[in-house]
N, C-alpha and C positions, 0 to 999 in steps of 0.2 A: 882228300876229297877231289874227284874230276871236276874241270870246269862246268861242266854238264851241270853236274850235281849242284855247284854252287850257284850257276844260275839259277836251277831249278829253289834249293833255298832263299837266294834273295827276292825271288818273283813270290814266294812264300810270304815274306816279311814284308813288302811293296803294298798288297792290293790290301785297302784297309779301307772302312766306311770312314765318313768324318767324325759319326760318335765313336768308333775303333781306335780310330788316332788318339782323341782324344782321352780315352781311358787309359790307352799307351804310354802316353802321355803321365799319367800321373802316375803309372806303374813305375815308369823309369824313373822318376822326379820323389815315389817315397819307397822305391826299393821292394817291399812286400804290403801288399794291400789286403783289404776285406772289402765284401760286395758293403757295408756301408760304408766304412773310406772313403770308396771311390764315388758313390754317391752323393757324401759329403763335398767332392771336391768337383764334381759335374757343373759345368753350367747348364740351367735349364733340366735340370733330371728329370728322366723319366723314374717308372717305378721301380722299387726293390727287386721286385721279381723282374724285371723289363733288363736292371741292371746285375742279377745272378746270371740272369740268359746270354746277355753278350759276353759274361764273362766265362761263360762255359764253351759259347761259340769260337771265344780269340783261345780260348783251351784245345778245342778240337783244330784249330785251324795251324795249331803248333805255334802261338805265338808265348800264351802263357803257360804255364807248370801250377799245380799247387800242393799245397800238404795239409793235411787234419790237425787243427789244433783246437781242444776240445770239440766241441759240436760246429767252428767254424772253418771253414775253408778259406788259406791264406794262398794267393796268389801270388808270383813272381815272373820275371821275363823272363824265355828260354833263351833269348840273344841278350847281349850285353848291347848296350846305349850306343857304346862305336860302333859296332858291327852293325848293328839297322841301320844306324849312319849310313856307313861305309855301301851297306846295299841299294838304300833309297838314290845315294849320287849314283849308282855306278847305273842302275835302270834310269835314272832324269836325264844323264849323260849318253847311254846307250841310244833312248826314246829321242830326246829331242835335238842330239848334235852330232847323231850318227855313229857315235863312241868315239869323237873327237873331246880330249880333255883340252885342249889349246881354246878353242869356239865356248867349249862350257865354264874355261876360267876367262876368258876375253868377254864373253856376257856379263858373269858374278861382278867383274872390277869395270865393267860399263854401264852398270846397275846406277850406280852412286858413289864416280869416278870425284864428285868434289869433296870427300865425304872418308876420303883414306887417308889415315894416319901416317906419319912418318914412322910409328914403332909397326905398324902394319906392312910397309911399302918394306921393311930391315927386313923382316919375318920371310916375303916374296923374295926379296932377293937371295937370302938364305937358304931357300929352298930350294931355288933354282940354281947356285954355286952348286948344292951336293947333288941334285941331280946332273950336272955336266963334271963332276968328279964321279959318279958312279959309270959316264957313259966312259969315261979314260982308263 
């Protein structure tokens, strides 16, 4: 897949209403859902048909998939959980730090810099050893 392409994907899987998200949300969290699952698990739901519509919307919009099982329609995510990760940072980092990753991890650990772990702080430095071994 070109770059092109992939942004065009990830800007796909970014632009989400807050009820979007959070249906997402429970998609990723039980795997394959029914419009009432997901109802069940809504805060504040709206109605059944309010909640087949959105889910036919995130359908059309290429976020979900589904399949016939008896007379119900089981939904699933077309991206896996990392991968919408992976796209949501890469547009928050693109949007708000220029496409600077250095500015958008100097934020994240500026956040709630009294508040990091020492098995956290192992994890960064480990990560940045194998990045300055990848650059040798």
């Amino acid at each position: 897949m070109s770059k092109q392409e992939q942004d065009k994907q990830d800007d796909k899987h970014t632009h989400l209403s807050r009820r979007e998200r959070q249906i997402m949300d429970i998609v990723y969290e039980q795997k394959e859902v029914s419009t009432q699952s997901v109802l069940e698990h809504l805060p504040n739901p709206p109605s059944y048909s309010a909640v087949r519509a959105m889910l036919s919307k995130l359908e059309q919009k290429g976020h979900l998939q589904h399949k016939e099982v008896g007379q119900k329609y089981i939904y699933s995510a077309t991206l896996d959980k990392s991968d919408a990760q992976y796209g949501a940072i890469a547009k928050l980092v693109k949007t708000f730090f220029g496409g600077s990753k250095i500015e958008a991890a100097t934020a994240l650990l500026g956040m709630d810099s009294d508040n990091i772990s020492d098995e956290d702080l192992a994890v960064l430095e480990k990560m940045i050893q194998q990045a300055k071994d990848k650059q040798q």
